[in-house]
Backbone bond lengths (Angstrom), bond angles and torsions (degrees), N, CA, C in turn:
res aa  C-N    CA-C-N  psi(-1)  N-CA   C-N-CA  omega(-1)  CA-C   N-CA-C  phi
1 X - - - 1.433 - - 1.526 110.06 -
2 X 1.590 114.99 150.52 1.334 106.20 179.79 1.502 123.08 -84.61
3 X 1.288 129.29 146.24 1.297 129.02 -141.48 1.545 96.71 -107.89
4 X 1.291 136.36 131.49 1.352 128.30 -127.93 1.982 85.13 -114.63
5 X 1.443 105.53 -32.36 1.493 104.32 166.81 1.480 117.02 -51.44
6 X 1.271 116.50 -57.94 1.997 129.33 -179.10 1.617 97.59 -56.73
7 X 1.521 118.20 -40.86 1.421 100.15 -177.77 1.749 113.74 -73.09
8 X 1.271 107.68 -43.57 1.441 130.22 -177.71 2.062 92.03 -46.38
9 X 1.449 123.49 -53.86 1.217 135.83 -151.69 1.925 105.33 -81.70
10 X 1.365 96.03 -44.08 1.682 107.09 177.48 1.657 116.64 -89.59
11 X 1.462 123.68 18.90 1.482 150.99 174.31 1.138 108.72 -101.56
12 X 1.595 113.83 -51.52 1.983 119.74 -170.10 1.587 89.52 -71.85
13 X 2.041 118.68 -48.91 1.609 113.36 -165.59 1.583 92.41 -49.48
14 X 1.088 134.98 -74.17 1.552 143.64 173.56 1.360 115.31 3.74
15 X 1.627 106.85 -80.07 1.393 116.48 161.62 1.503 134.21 -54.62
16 X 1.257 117.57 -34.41 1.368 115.87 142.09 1.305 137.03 -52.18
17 X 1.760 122.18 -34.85 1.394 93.44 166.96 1.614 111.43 -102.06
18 X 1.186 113.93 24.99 1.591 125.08 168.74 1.488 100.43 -71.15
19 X 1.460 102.66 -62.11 1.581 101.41 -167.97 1.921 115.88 -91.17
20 X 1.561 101.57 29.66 1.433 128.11 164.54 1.592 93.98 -83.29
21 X 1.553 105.80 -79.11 1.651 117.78 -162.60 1.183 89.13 -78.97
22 X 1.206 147.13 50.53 1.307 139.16 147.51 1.656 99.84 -114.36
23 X 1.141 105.89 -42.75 1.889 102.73 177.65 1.780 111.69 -73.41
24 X 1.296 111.96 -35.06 1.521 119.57 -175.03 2.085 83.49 -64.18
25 X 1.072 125.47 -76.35 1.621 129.89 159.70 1.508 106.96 18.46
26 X 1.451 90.60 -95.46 1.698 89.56 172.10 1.644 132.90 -62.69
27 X 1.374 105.85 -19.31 1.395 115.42 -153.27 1.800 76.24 -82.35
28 X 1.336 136.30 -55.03 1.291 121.53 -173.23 1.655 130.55 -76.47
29 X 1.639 103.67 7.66 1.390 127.54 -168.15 1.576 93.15 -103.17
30 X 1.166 111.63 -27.62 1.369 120.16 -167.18 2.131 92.69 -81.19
31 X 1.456 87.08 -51.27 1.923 76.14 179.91 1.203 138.52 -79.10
32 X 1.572 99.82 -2.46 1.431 129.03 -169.76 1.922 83.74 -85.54
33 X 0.828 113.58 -39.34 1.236 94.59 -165.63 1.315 104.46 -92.64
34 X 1.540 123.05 -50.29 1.888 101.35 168.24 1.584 120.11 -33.61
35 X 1.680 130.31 -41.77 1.526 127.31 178.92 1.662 81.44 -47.18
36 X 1.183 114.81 -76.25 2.036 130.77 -138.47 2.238 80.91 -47.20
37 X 1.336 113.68 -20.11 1.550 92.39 -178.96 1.289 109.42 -82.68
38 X 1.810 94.14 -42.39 2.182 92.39 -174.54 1.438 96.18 -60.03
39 X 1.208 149.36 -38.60 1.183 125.17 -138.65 1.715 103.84 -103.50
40 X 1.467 109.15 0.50 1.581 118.01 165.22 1.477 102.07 -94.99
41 X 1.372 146.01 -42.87 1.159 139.47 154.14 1.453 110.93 -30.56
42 X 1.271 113.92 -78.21 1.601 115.16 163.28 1.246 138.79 4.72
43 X 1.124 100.66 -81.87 1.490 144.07 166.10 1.635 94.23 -41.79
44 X 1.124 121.83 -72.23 1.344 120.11 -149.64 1.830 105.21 -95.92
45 X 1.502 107.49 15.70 1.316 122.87 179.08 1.553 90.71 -88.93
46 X 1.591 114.14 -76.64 1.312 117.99 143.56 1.635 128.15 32.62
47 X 1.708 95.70 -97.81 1.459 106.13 -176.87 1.303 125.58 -62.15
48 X 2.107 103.45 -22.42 1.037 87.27 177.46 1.687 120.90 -85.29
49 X 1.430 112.28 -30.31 1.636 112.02 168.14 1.304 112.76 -44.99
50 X 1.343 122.67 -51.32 1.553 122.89 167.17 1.542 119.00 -12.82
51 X 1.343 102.17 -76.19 1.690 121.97 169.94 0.917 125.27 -77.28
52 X 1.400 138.40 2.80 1.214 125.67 152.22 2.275 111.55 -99.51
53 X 1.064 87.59 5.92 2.069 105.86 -179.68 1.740 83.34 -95.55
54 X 1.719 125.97 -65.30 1.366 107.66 -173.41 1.422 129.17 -71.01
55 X 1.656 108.47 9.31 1.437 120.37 -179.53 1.608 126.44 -83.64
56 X 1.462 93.40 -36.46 1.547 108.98 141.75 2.088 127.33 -132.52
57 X 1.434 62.74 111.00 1.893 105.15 179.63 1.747 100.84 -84.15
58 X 1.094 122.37 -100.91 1.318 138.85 -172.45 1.658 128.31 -80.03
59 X 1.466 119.84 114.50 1.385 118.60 156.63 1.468 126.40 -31.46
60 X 1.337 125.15 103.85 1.465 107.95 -175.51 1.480 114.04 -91.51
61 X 1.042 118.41 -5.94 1.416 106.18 172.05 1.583 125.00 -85.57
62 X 1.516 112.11 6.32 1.533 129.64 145.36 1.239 112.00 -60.23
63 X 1.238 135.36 -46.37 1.302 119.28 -177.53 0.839 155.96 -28.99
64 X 1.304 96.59 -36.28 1.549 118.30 -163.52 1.757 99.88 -103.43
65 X 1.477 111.16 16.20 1.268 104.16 -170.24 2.199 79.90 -106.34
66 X 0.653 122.56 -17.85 1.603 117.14 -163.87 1.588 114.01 -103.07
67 X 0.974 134.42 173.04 1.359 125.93 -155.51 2.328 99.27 -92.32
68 X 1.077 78.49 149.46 1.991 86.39 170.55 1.705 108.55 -39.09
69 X 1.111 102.92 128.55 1.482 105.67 -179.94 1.731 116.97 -76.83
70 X 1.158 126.06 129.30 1.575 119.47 -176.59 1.477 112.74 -121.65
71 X 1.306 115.13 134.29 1.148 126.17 -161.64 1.527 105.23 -92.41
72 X 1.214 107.32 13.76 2.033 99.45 170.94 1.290 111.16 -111.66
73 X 1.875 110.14 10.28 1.466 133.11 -174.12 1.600 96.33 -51.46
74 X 1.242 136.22 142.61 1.587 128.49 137.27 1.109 118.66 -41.00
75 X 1.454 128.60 148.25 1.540 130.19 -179.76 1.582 98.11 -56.08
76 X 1.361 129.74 -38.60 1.426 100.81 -164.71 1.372 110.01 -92.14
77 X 1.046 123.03 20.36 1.835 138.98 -178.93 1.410 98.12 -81.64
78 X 1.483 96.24 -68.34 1.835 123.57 177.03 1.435 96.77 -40.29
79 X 0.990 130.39 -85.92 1.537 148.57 166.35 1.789 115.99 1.45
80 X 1.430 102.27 -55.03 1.243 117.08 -172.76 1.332 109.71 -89.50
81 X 1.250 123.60 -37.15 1.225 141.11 165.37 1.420 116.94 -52.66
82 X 0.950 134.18 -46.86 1.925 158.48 156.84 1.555 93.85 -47.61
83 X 1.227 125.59 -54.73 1.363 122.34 -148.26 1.940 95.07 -81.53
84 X 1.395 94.88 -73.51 1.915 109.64 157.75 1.863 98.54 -0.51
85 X 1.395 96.13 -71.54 1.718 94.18 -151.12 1.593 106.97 -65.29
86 X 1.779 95.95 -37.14 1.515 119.64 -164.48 1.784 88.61 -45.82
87 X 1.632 112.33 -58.94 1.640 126.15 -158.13 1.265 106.31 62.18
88 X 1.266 131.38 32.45 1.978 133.96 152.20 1.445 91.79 -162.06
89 X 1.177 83.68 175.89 1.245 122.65 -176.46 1.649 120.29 -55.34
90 X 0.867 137.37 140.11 1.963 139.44 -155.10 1.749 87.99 -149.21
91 X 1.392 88.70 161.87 1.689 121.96 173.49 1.478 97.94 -107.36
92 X 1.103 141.44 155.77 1.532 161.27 -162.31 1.662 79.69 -82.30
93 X 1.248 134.61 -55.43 1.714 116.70 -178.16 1.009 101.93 -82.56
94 X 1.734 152.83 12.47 0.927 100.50 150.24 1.721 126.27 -110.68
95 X 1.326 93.52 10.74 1.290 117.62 164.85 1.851 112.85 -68.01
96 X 1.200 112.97 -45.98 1.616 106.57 179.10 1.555 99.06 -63.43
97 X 1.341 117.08 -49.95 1.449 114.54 -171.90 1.261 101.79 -65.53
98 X 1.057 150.82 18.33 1.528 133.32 157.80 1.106 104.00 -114.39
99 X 1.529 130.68 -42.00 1.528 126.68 161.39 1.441 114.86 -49.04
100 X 1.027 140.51 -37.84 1.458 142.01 160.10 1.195 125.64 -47.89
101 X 1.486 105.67 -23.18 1.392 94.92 177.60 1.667 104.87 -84.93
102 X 1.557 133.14 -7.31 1.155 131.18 176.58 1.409 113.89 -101.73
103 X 1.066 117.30 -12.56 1.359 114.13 174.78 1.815 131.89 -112.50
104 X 1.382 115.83 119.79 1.481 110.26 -148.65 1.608 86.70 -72.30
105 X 1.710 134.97 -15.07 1.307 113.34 -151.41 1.590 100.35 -77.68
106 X 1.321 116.03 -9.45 1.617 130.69 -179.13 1.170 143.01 -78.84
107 X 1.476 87.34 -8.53 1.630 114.31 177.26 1.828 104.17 -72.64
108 X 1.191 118.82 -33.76 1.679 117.74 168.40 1.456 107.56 -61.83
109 X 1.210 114.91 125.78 1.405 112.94 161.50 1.639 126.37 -37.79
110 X 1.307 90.34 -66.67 1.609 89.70 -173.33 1.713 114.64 -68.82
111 X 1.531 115.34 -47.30 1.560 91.94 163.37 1.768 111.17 -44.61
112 X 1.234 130.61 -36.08 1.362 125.88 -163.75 1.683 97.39 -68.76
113 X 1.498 139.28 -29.82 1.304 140.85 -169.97 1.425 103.28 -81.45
114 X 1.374 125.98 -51.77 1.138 145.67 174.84 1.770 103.66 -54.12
115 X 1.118 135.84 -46.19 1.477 130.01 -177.96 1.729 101.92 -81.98
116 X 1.105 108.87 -40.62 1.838 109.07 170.19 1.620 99.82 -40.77
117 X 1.650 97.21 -79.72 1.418 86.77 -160.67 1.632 123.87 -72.08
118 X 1.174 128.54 3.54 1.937 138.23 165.45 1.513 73.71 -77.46
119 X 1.090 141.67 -93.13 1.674 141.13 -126.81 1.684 89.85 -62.26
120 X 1.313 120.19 -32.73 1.681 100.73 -177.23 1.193 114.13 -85.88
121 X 1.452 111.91 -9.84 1.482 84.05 179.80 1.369 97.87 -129.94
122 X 1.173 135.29 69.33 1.214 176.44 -104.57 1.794 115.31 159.79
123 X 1.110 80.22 -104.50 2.081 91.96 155.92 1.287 127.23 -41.53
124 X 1.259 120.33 -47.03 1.378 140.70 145.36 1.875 101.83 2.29
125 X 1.902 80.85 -99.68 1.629 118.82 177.20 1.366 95.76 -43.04
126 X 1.238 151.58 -37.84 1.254 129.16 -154.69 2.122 101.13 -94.15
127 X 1.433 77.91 -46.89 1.607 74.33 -161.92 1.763 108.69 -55.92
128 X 1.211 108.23 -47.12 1.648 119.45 169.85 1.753 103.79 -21.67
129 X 1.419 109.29 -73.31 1.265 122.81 170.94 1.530 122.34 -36.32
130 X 0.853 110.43 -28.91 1.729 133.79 -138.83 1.280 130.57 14.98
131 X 1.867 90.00 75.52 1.281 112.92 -173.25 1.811 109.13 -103.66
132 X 1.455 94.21 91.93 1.695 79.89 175.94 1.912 107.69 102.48
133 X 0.949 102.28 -58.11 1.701 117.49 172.85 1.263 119.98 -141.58
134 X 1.741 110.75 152.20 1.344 108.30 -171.31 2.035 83.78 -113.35
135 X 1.323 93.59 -173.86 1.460 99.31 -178.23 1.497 100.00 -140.86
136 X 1.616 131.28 149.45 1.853 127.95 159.49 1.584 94.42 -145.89
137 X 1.184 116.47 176.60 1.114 156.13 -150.77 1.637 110.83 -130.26
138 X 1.321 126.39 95.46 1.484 117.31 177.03 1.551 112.15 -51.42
139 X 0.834 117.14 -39.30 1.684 119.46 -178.73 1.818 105.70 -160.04
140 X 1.354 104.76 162.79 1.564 104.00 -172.99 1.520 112.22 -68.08
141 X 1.475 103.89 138.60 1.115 117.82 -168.23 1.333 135.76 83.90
142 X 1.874 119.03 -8.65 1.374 121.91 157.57 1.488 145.26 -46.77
143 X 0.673 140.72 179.24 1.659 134.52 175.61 1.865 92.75 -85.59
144 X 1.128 120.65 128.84 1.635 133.95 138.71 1.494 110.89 1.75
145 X 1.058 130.95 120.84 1.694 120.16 154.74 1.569 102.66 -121.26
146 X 0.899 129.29 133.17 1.931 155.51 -153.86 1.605 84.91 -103.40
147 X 1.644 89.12 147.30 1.643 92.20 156.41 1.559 94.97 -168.59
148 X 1.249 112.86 -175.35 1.146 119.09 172.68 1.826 116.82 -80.98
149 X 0.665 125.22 141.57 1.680 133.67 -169.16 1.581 110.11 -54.21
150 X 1.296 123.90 -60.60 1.066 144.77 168.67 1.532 106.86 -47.56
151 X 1.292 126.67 -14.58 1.807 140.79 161.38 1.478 115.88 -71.52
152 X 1.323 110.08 -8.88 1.041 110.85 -146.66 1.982 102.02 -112.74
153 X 1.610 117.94 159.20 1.708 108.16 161.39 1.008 115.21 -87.30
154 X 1.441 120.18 -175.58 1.785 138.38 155.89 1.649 99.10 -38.27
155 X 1.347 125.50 -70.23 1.522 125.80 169.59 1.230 133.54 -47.24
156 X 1.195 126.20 -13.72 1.458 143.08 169.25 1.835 120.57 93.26
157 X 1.911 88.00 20.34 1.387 78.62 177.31 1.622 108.60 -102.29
158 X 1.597 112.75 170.31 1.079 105.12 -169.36 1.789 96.38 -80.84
159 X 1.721 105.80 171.35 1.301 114.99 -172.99 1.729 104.85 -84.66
160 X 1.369 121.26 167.16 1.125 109.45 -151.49 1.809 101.84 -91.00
161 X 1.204 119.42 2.51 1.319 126.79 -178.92 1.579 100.49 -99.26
162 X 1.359 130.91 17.79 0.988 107.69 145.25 1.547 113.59 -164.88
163 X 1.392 100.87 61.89 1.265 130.23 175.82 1.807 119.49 -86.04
């Protein structure tokens, strides 16, 4: 017959390790959620280095070494021209943002969205090809940096003078 003490005794062990994984429960809900803070801190550490890295893009005292910029240029004129002054390697934004600063039609946002995305995939198509520019990746998953082809090695990375 079953012995009502052993059941009574292997019920409390039960509840004891219930209200074990009930504290481990919170205790890892509790750290799960301090990460979910670092990693929104993070994050927004991030965006801000982001924008202050695309705030300075270009040497300006190159400028004045390259010819007047013209805004009836073809995108890949513009393109090369941006890159020329840049002398390394650029991201497709930060190439519009320096063309923007010469061109009044860019000052509208949406023409400004609309020339981003023709100029990327523009540049895009070329560099793939490697027509004109090659394109790499500082590490997986970065944004694109463009350059001129001739910037570039046998391996396809760019050379270190204009990285």
């Amino acid at each position: 017959m079953i012995n009502v003490l052993e059941l009574f005794k292997e019920s409390q062990s039960l509840v004891l390790n219930l209200n074990d994984l009930e504290n481990r429960i919170v205790s890892y809900n509790s750290k799960i959620k301090e990460l979910e803070d670092e990693k929104t801190m993070i994050n927004k550490r991030i965006s801000e280095i982001n924008s202050k890295i695309e705030s300075i893009t270009f040497d300006s005292s190159k400028k004045k070494e390259h010819p007047q910029y013209n805004p009836e240029w073809a995108n890949t004129k513009k393109t090369l021209w941006a890159l020329e002054v840049a002398g390394r390697t650029q991201s497709i934004k930060q190439i519009v943002n320096y063309i923007s600063e010469f061109d009044e039609k860019l000052e509208d946002s949406s023409n400004r969205r609309s020339f981003y995305s023709t100029l990327s995939a523009t540049i895009s198509v070329k560099a793939k090809k490697s027509v004109l520019f090659k394109r790499y990746q500082e590490y997986e998953g970065a944004e694109w940096k463009y350059g001129l082809k001739e910037w570039f090695d046998s391996d396809g990375m760019p050379l270190e003078k204009y990285q």
